[in-house]
VEXBALO-857603 format. One record per residue (C-alpha): residue number from 1; x, y, z; residue in three letters. Coordinates in steps of 0.001 Angstrom, whole numbers, always signed. Example, Ala and Ser with C-alpha at 12.3 -4.5 7.8 and 13.67 -1.06 7.14 Angstrom:
BEGIN
num:px:py:pz:residu
1:+12300:-4500:+7800:ala
2:+13670:-1060:+7140:ser
END
This chain:
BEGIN
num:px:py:pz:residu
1:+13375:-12289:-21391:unk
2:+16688:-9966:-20579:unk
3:+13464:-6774:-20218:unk
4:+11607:-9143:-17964:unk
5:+14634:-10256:-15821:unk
6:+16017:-6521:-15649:unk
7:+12790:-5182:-14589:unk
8:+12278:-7917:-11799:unk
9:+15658:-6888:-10481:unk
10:+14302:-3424:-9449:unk
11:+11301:-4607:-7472:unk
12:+11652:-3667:-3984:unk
13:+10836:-7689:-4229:unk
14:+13525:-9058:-5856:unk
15:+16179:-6409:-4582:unk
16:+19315:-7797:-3760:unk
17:+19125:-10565:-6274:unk
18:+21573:-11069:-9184:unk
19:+20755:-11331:-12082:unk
20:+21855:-15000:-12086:unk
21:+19891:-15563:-9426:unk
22:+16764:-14467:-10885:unk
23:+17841:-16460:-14229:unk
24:+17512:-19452:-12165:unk
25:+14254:-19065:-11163:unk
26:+13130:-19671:-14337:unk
27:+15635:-23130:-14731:unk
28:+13858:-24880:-12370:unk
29:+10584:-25146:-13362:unk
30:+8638:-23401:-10978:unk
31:+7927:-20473:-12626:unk
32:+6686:-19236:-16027:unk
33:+5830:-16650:-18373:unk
34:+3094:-16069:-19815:unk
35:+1117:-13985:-22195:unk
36:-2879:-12968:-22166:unk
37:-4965:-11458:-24751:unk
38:-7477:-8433:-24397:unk
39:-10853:-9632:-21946:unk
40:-9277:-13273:-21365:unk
41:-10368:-14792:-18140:unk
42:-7333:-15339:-16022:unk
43:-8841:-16882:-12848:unk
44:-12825:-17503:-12132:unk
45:-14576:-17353:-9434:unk
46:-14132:-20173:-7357:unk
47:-10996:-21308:-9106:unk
48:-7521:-22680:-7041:unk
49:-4547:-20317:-6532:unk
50:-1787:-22283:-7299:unk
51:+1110:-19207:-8023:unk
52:+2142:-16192:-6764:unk
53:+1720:-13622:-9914:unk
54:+3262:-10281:-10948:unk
55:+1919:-8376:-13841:unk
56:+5089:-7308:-16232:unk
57:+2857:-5425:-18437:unk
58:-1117:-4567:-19108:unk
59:-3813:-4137:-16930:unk
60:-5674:-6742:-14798:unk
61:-9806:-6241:-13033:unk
62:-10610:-7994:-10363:unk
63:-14750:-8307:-10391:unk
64:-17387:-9860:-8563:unk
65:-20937:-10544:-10523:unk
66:-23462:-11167:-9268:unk
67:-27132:-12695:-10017:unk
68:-28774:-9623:-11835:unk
69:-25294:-9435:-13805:unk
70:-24028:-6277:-12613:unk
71:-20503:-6035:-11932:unk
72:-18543:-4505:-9600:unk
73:-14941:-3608:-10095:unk
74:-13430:-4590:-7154:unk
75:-9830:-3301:-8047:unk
76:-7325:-2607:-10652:unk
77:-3767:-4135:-11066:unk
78:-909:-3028:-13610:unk
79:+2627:-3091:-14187:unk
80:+4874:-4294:-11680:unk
81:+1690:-5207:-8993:unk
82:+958:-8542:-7355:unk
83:-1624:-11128:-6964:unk
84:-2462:-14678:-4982:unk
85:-284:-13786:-2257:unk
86:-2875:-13499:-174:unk
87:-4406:-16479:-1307:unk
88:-1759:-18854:-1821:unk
89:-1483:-20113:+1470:unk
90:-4802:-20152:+3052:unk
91:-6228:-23173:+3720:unk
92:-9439:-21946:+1850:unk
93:-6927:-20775:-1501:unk
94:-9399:-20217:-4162:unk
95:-10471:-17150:-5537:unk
96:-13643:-15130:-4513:unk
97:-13757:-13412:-7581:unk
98:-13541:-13349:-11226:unk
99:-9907:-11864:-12465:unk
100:-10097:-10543:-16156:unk
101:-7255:-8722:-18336:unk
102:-8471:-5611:-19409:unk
103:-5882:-5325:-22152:unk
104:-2968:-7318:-23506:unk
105:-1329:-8710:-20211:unk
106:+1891:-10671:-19672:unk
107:+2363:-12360:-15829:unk
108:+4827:-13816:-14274:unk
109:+3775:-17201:-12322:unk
110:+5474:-18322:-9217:unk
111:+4423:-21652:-8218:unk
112:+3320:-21691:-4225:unk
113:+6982:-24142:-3780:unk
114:+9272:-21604:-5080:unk
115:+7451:-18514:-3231:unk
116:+8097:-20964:+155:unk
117:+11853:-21130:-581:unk
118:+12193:-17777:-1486:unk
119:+10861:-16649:+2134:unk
120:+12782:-19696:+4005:unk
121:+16022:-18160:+2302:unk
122:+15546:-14506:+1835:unk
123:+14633:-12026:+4808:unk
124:+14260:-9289:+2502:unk
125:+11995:-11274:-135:unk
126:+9967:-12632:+3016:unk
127:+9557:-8782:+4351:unk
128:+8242:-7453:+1169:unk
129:+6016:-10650:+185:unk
130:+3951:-9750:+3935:unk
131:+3822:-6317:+2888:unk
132:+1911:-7186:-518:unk
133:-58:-9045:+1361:unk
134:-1349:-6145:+4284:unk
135:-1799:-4385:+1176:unk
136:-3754:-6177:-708:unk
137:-5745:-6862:+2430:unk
138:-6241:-2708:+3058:unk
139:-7523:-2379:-622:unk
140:-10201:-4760:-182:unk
141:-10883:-2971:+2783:unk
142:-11287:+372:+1440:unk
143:-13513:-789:-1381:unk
144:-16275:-2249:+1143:unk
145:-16083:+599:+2777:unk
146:-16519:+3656:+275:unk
147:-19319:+1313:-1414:unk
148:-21558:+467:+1814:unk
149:-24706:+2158:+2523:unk
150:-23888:+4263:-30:unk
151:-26631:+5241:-2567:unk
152:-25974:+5840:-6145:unk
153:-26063:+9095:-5911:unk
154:-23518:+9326:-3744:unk
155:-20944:+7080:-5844:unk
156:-21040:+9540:-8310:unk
157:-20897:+12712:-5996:unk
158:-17882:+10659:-4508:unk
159:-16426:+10633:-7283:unk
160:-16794:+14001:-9242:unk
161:-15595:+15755:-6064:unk
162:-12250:+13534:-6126:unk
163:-11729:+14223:-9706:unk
164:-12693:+17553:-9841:unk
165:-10012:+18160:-6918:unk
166:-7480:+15944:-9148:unk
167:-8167:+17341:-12447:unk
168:-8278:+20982:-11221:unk
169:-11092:+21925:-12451:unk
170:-15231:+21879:-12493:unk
171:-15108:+20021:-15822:unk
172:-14313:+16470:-15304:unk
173:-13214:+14466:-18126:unk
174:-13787:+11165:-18356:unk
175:-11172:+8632:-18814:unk
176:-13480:+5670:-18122:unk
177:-16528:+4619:-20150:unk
178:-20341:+5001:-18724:unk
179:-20008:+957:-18167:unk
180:-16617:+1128:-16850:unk
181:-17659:+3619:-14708:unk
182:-21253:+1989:-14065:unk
183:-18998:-1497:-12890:unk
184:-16498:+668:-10664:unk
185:-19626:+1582:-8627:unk
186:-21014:-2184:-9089:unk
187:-24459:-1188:-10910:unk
188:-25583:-1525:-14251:unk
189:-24982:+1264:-16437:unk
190:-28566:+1714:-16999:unk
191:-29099:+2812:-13371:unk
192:-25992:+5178:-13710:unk
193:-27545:+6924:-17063:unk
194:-30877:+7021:-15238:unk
195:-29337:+8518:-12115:unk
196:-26840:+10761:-14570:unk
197:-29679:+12188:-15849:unk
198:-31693:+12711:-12591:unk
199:-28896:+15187:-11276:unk
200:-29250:+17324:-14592:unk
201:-32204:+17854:-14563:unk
202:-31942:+18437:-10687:unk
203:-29235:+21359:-11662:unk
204:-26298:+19339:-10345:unk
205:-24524:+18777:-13650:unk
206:-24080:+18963:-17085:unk
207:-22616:+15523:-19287:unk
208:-22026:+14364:-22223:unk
209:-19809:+11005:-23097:unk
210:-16687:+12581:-22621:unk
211:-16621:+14976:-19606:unk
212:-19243:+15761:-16356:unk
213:-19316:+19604:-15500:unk
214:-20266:+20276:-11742:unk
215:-23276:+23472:-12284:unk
216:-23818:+23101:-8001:unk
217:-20582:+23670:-6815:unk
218:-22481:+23139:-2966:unk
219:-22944:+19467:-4575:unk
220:-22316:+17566:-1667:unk
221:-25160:+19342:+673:unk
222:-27845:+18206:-2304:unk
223:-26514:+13797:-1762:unk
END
């Protein structure tokens, strides 16, 4: 608990609290602890928000599926991010999409009462709490954009060209499986390994399951 309380107290969130302060959060029943295993379910779709959660360690996936079963990774979440703020008080506060832990997870619930009295009482919590929110609501954002009207194809070509920038080099390696990567893109893996294979034999790559090599480096004239 001591870990969990100390690193609460440096979140831009909670600064400015003491640490009795923060110990009482967790006296008056309106917030909890609690722990998730590897692929658990946390929220369907469709399900009520009823807290205000912050991930003190693992990795959350937000995903939408939909009726051929592909799924699309909407976003990531890990240490120290939010999520239900944006959710928590709309009148409509249930979630569009399925949230799943991607490893061992522990979150921190805030029930909807206590995140009210923290913003009544707090400037400083109330500040950052709208900022998680215009956040949240940019990422969303983004996402819809880079994947509309965008053909498969181009998700990968997106994405080589970032990480080939990133990693410095022509070689990408992969630190996401062909169905991770296959979800990130919302499409079934088959259609990435079919499309994958297209652009080698096409002379735009090389692969194999660990790394992509770019062989056109004029990649993004041949989308």
């Amino acid at each position: 608990m001591k870990t969990y309380i100390d690193f609460l107290k440096n979140m831009d969130l909670f600064k400015g609290f003491s640490n009795e302060e923060i110990v009482d959060l967790f006296t008056i029943n309106l917030c909890k602890i609690k722990e998730y295993k590897k692929n658990s379910i946390l929220y369907f779709q469709n399900e009520k928000c009823t807290s205000f959660d912050i991930i003190l360690k693992g990795t959350i996936s937000v995903q939408r599926i939909d009726s051929n079963g592909n799924v699309l990774t909407i976003s990531n979440f890990t240490l120290g991010d939010i999520l239900g703020g944006n959710l928590l008080f709309s009148n409509k506060s249930f979630y569009p999409m399925t949230v799943v832990s991607k490893n061992n997870t522990v979150l921190l619930h805030i029930d909807k009462d206590l995140v009210l009295k923290l913003c009544q009482s707090n400037i400083h919590f109330l500040k950052n709490f709208l900022e998680s929110l215009s956040d949240k609501t940019l990422i969303l954002t983004d996402k819809i954009k880079s994947l509309s009207m965008k053909t498969i194809r181009q998700c990968i070509i997106d994405f080589l060209i970032y990480e080939s920038y990133s990693q410095n080099s022509k070689t990408i390696k992969l630190e996401l499986t062909k169905k991770e990567l296959a979800e990130k893109f919302g499409i079934q893996r088959s259609s990435l390994s079919r499309e994958l294979n297209k652009m080698r034999i096409d002379g735009l790559i090389e692969y194999d399951a660990y790394s992509i090599t770019i062989v056109e480096t004029d990649i993004l004239k041949k989308a």
